[in-house]
KOLZAKE-192299 format. One record per residue (C-alpha): y, z, x; residue in three letters. Coordinates in nm, 2 decimals, padded with zeros to 4 digits, m for minus. Layout:
BEGIN
{atom {Y Z X} ALA}
...
***
This chain:
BEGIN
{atom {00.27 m05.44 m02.02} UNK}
{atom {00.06 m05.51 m01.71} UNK}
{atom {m00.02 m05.15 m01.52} UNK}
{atom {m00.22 m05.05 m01.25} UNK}
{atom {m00.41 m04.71 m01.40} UNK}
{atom {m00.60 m04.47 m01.18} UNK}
{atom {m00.85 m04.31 m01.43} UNK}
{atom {m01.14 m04.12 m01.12} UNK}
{atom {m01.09 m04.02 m00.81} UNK}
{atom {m01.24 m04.20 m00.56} UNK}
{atom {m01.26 m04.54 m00.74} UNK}
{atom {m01.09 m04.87 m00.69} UNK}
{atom {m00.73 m04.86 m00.92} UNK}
{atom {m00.74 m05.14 m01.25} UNK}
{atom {m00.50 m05.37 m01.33} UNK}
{atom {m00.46 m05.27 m01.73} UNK}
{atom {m00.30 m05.35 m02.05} UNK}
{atom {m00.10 m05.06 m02.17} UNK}
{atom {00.22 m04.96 m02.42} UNK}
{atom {00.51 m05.04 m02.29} UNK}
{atom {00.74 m04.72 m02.30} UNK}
{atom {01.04 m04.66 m02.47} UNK}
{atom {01.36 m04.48 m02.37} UNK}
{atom {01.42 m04.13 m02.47} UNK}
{atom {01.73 m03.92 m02.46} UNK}
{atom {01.91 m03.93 m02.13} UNK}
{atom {01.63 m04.20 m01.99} UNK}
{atom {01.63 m04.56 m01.92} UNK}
{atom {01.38 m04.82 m01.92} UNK}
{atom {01.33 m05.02 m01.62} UNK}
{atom {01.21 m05.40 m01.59} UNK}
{atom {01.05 m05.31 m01.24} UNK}
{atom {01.12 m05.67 m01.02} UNK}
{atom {00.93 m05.48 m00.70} UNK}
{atom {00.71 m05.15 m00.59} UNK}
{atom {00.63 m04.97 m00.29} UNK}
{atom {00.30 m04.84 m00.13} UNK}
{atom {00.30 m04.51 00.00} UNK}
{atom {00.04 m04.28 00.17} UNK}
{atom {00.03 m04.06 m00.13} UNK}
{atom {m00.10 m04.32 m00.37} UNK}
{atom {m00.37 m04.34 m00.12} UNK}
{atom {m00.43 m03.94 m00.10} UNK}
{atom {m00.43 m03.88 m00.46} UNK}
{atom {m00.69 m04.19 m00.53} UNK}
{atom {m00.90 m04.03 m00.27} UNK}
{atom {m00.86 m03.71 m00.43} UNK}
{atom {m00.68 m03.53 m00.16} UNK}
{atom {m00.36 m03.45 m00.32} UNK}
{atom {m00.32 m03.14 m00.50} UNK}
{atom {m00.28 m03.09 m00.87} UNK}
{atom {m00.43 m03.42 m00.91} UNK}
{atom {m00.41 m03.52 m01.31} UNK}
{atom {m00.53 m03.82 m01.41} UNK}
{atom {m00.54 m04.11 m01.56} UNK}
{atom {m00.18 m04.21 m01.42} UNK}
{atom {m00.04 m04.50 m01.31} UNK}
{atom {00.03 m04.48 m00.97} UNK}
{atom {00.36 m04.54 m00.76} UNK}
{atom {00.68 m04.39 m00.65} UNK}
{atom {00.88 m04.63 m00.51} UNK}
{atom {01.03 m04.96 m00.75} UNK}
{atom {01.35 m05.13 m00.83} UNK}
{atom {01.44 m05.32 m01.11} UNK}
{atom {01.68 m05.43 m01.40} UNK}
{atom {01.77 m05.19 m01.66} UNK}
{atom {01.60 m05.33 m01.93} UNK}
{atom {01.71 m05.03 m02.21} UNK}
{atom {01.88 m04.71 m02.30} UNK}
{atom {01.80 m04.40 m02.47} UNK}
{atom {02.02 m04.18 m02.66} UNK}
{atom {02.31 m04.05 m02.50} UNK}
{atom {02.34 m04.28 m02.22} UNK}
{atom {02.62 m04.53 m02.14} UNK}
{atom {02.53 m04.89 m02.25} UNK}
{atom {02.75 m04.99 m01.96} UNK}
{atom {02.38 m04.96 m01.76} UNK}
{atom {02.19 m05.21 m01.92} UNK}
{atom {02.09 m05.48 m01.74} UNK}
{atom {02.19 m05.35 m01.41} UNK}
{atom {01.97 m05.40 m01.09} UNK}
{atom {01.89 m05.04 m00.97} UNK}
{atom {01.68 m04.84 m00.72} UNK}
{atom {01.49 m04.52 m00.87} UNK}
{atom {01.49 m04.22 m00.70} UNK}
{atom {01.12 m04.06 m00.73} UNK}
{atom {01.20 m03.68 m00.63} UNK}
{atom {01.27 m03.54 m00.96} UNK}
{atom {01.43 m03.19 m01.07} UNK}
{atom {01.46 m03.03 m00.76} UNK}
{atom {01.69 m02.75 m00.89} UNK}
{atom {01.96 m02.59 m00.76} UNK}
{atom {01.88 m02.42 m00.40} UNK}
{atom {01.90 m02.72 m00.17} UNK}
{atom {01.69 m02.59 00.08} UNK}
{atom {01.34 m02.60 m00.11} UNK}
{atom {01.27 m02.75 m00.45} UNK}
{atom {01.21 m02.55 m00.73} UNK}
{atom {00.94 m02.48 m00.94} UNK}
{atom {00.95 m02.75 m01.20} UNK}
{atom {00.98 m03.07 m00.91} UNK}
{atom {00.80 m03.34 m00.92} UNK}
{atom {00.74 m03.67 m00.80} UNK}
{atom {00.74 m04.02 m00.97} UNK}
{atom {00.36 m04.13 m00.99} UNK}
{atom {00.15 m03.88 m01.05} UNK}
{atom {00.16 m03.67 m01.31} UNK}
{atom {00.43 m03.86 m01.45} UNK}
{atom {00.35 m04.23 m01.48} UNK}
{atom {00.48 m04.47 m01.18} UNK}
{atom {00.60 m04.78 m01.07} UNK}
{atom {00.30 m05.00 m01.04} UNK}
{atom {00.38 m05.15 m01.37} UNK}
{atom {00.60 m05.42 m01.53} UNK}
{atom {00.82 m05.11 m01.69} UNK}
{atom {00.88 m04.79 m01.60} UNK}
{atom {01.10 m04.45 m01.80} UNK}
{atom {01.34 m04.22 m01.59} UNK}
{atom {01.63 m04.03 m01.65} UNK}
{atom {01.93 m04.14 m01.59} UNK}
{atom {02.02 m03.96 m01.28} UNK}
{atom {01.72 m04.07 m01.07} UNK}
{atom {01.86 m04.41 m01.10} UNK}
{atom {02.17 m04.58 m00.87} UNK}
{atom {02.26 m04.93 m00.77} UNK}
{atom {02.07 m05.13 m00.53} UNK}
{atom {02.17 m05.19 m00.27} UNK}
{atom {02.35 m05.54 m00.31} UNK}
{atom {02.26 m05.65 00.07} UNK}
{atom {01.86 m05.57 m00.02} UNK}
{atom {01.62 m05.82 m00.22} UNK}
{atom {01.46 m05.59 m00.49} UNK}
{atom {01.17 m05.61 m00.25} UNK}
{atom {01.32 m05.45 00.02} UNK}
{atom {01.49 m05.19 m00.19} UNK}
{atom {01.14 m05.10 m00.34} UNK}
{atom {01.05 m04.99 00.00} UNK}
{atom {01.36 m04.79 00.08} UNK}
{atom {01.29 m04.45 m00.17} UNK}
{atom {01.02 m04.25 m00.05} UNK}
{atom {01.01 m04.23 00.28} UNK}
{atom {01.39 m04.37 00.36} UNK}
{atom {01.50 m03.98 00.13} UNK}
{atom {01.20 m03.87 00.38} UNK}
{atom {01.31 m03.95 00.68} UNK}
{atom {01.71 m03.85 00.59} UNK}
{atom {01.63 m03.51 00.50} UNK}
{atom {01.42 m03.45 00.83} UNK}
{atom {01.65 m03.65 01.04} UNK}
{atom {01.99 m03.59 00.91} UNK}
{atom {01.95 m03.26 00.70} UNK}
{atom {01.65 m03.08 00.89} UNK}
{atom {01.72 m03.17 01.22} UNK}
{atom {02.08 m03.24 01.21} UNK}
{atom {02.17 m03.57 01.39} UNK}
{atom {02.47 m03.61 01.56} UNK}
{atom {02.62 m03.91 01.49} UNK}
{atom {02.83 m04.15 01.72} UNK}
{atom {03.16 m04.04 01.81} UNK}
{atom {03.05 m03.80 02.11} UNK}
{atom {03.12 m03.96 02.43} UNK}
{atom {02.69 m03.88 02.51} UNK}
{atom {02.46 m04.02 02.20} UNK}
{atom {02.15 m03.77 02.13} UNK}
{atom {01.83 m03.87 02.24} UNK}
{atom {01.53 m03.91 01.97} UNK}
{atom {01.20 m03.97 01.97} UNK}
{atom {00.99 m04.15 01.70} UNK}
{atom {00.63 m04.09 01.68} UNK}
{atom {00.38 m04.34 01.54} UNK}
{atom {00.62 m04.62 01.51} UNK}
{atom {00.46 m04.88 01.29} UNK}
{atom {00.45 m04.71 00.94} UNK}
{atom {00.70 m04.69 00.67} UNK}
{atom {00.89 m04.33 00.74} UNK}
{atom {00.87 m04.40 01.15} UNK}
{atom {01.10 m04.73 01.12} UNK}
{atom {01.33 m04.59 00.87} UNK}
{atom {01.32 m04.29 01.13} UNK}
{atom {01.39 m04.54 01.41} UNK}
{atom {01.68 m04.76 01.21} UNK}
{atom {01.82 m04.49 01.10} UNK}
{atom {01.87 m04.31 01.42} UNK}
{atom {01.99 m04.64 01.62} UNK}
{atom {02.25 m04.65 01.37} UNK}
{atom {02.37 m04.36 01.41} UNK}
{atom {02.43 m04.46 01.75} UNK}
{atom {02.17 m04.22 01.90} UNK}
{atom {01.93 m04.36 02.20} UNK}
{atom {01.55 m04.41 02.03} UNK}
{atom {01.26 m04.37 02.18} UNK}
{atom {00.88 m04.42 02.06} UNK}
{atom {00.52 m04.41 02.05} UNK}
{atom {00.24 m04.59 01.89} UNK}
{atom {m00.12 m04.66 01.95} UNK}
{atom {m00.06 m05.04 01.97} UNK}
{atom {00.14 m05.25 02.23} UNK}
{atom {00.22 m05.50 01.98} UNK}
{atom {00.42 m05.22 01.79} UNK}
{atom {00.65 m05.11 02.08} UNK}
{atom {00.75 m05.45 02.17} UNK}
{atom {00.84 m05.53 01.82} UNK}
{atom {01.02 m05.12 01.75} UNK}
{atom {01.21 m05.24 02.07} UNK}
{atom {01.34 m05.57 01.94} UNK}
{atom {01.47 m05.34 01.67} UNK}
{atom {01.68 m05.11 01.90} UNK}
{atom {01.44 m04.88 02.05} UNK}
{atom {01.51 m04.78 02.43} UNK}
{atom {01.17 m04.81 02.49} UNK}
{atom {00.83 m04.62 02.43} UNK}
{atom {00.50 m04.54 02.50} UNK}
{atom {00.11 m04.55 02.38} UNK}
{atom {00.00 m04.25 02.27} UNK}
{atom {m00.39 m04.32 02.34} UNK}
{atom {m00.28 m04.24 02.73} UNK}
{atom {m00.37 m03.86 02.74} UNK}
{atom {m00.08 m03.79 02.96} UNK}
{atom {00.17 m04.03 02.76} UNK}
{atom {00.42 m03.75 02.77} UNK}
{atom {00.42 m03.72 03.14} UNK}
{atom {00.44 m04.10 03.13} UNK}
{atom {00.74 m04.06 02.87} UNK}
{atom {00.90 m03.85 03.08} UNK}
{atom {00.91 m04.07 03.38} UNK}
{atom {01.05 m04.34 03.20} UNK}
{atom {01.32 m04.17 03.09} UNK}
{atom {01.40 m04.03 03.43} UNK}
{atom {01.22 m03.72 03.46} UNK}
{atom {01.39 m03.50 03.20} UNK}
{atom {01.74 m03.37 03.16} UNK}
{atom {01.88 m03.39 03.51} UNK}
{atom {01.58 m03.54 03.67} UNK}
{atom {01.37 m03.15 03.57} UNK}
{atom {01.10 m03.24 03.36} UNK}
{atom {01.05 m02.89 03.23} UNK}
{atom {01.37 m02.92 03.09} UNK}
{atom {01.27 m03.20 02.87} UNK}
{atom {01.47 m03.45 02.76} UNK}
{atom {01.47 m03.56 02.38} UNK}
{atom {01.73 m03.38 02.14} UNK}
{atom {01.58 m03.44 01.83} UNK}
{atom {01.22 m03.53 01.75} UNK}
{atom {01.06 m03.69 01.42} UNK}
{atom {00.70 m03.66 01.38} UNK}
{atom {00.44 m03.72 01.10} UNK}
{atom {00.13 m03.67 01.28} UNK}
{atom {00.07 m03.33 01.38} UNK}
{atom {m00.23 m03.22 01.51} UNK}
{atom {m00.32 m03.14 01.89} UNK}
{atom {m00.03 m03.39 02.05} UNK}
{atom {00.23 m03.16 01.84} UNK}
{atom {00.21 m02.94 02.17} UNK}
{atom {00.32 m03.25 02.42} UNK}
{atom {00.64 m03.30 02.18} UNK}
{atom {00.70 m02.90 02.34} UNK}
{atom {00.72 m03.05 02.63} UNK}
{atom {00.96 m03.34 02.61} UNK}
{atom {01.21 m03.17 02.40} UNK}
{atom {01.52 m03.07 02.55} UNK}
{atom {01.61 m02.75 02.58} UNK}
{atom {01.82 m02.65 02.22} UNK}
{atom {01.58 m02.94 02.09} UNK}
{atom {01.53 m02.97 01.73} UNK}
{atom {01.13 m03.09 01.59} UNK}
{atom {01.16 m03.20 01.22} UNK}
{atom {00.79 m03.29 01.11} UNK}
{atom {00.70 m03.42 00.76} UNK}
{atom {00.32 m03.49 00.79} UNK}
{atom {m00.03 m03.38 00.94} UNK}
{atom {m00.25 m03.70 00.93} UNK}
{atom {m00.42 m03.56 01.28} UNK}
{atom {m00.50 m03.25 01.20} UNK}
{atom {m00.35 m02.88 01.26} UNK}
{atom {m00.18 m02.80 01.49} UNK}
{atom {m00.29 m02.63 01.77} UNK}
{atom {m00.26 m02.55 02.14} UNK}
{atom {00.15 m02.45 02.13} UNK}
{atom {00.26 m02.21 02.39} UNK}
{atom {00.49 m01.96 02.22} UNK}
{atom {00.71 m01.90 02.53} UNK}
{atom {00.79 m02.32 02.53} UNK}
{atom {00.96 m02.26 02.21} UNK}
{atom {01.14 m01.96 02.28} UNK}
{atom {01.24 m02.03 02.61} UNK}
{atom {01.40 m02.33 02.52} UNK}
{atom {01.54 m02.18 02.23} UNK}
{atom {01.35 m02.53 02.01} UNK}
{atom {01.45 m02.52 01.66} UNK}
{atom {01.15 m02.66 01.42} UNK}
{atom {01.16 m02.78 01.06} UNK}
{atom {00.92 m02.88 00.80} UNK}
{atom {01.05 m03.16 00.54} UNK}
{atom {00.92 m03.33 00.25} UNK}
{atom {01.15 m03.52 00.00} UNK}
{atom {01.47 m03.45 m00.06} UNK}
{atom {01.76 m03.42 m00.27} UNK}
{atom {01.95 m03.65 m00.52} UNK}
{atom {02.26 m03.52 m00.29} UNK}
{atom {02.05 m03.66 00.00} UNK}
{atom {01.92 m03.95 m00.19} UNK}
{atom {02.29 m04.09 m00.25} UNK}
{atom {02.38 m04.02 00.09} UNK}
{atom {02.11 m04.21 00.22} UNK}
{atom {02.22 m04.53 00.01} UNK}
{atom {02.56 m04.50 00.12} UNK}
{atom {02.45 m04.48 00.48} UNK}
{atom {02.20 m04.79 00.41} UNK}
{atom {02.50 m04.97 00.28} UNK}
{atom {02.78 m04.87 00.53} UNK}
{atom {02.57 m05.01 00.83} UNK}
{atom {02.37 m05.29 00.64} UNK}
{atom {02.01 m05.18 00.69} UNK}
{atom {01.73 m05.36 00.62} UNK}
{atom {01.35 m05.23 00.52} UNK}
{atom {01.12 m05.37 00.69} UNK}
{atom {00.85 m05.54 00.49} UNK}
{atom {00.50 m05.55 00.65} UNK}
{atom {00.33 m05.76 00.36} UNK}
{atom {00.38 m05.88 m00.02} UNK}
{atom {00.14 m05.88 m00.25} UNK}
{atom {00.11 m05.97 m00.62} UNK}
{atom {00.02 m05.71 m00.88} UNK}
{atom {m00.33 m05.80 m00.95} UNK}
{atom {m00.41 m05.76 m00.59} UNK}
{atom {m00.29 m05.40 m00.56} UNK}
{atom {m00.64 m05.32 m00.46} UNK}
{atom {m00.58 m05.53 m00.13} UNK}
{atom {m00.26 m05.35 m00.08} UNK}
{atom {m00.42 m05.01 m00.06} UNK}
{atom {m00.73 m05.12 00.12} UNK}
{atom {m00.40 m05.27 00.42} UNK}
{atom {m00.22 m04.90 00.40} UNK}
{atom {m00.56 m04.73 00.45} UNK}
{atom {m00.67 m04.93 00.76} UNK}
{atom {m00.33 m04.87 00.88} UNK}
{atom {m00.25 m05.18 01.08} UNK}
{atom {00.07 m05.23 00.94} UNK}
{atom {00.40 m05.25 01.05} UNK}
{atom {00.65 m05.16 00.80} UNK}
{atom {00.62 m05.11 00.36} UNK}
{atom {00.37 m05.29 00.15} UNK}
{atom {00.50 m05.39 m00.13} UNK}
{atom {00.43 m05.49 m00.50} UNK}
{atom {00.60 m05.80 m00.62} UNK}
{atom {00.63 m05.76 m00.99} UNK}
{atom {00.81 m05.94 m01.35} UNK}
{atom {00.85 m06.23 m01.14} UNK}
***
């Protein structure tokens, strides 16, 4: 089978020949139809995931056709079109995974190949509204997102005569417009922020309120004023209920600031830095709850189907590009001008 195989760190991936592999007990073989791009296939090719162990084909994120099944498992399955779930054995505590989890793509091989192994349970039905396309981009950071929206921060959703207030941050990337769709169809009122123009205007055409850019120092001041100057016109009284971030780093403090009082912070990445600069009294003034996520579990997972199903969401798709030009994908995710999931179009 074709694969794309990361054998150094810090080198370009290769498109290989390499085995095909075969079912085991309780597994199924996938014909993968699409994959996904996530940050993490770019961290661990630059070396800065941890427990890097390599070579490995890369990729969490794929749907396909089951193509076999191993011993033990219902023939019923086989060729069914399917969406893989790539956060594996969490165990039994579901508020932190255990010690034998593990994600799809590294150390276990991935998706960025014309077949692919998993057990049976990480596998359910796609999403018969979705293109396999658009269901490759849903796993990752759509389990991501509904952990630290639903789970972590606990969304309200409608059915209270006043709809929470959220706040995305970074709108443009994968996890921010699940984040955003997700929220909006919950019936919450959504507002943004992104470094580019271009990328409000189009996260408004998708339901957000409105939103601001980010490169403004004082953007949360400006934030504040467009939503009316906080909860009953005080702006030290903030005025977002729940907050989704994946940034980090010195602006964390400013999200302080617009959160309401009771507010809850759910954060699931740091790609600016520490954070610094946070004014302990803020927090416990306002009595702010704050969460750190990552993944989630297959509980969640199936949840987070059923929710994509019940209100018909779509991924948004930012770009697709054939398997032999996966190195063009990555070299799109890294420069970060992209609006919405790269994705891998294979087994045409």
């Amino acid at each position: 089978m074709k694969a794309i195989l990361l054998t150094e760190k810090h080198q370009p991936v290769q498109l290989v020949d390499a085995p095909t592999p075969t079912a085991g007990p309780g597994n199924v073989l996938i014909k993968l139809k699409a994959a996904a791009l996530n940050h993490r296939d770019i961290f661990i090719q630059q070396g800065l995931y941890p427990g890097i162990k390599l070579p490995v084909i890369l990729g969490s994120d794929g749907a396909g056709i089951v193509a076999e099944v191993g011993e033990g498992v219902d023939p019923v399955w086989r060729g069914h079109e399917v969406v893989i779930n790539p956060s594996m054995h969490w165990g039994s505590n579901p508020s932190f995974y255990g010690p034998d989890y593990r994600m799809l793509g590294m150390p276990d091989n991935g998706t960025f190949a014309e077949y692919v192994v998993v057990g049976l349970n990480y596998i359910c039905p796609k999403p018969v509204h979705l293109s396999f396309e658009q269901a490759a981009a849903l796993p990752l950071v759509g389990l991501t997102v509904w952990r630290a929206l639903m789970t972590r921060a606990g969304l309200h959703q409608s059915g209270t005569s006043v709809p929470e207030k959220v706040l995305v941050t970074g709108i443009g990337g994968g996890a921010a417009l699940f984040a955003l769709q997700f929220a909006v169809a919950a019936g919450a009122e959504v507002w943004v922020t992104s470094g580019s123009e271009e990328k409000l205007m189009k996260a408004k055409a998708l339901g957000a309120t409105g939103g601001v850019n980010y490169h403004d120092p004082d953007w949360h001041k400006t934030l504040m004023t467009q939503t009316g100057g906080g909860r009953n016109g005080n702006p030290a009284r903030g005025y977002f209920d729940v907050i989704i971030d994946s940034a980090g780093g010195p602006s964390f403090a400013k999200l302080i600031d617009v959160a309401s009082p009771g507010g809850r912070i759910a954060f699931f990445g740091g790609t600016t830095g520490n954070i610094t600069d946070i004014v302990p009294a803020r927090v416990f003034f306002k009595q702010l709850s704050i969460f750190g996520s990552t993944m989630g579990t297959e509980r969640e997972f199936a949840d987070m189907l059923d929710f994509v199903n019940e209100k018909q969401i779509v991924p948004i798709i930012d770009e697709i590009f054939s398997l032999d030009k996966v190195e063009l994908a990555f070299q799109k995710m890294e420069a970060g001008k992209q609006f919405g999931k790269i994705v891998l179009e294979i087994n045409r």
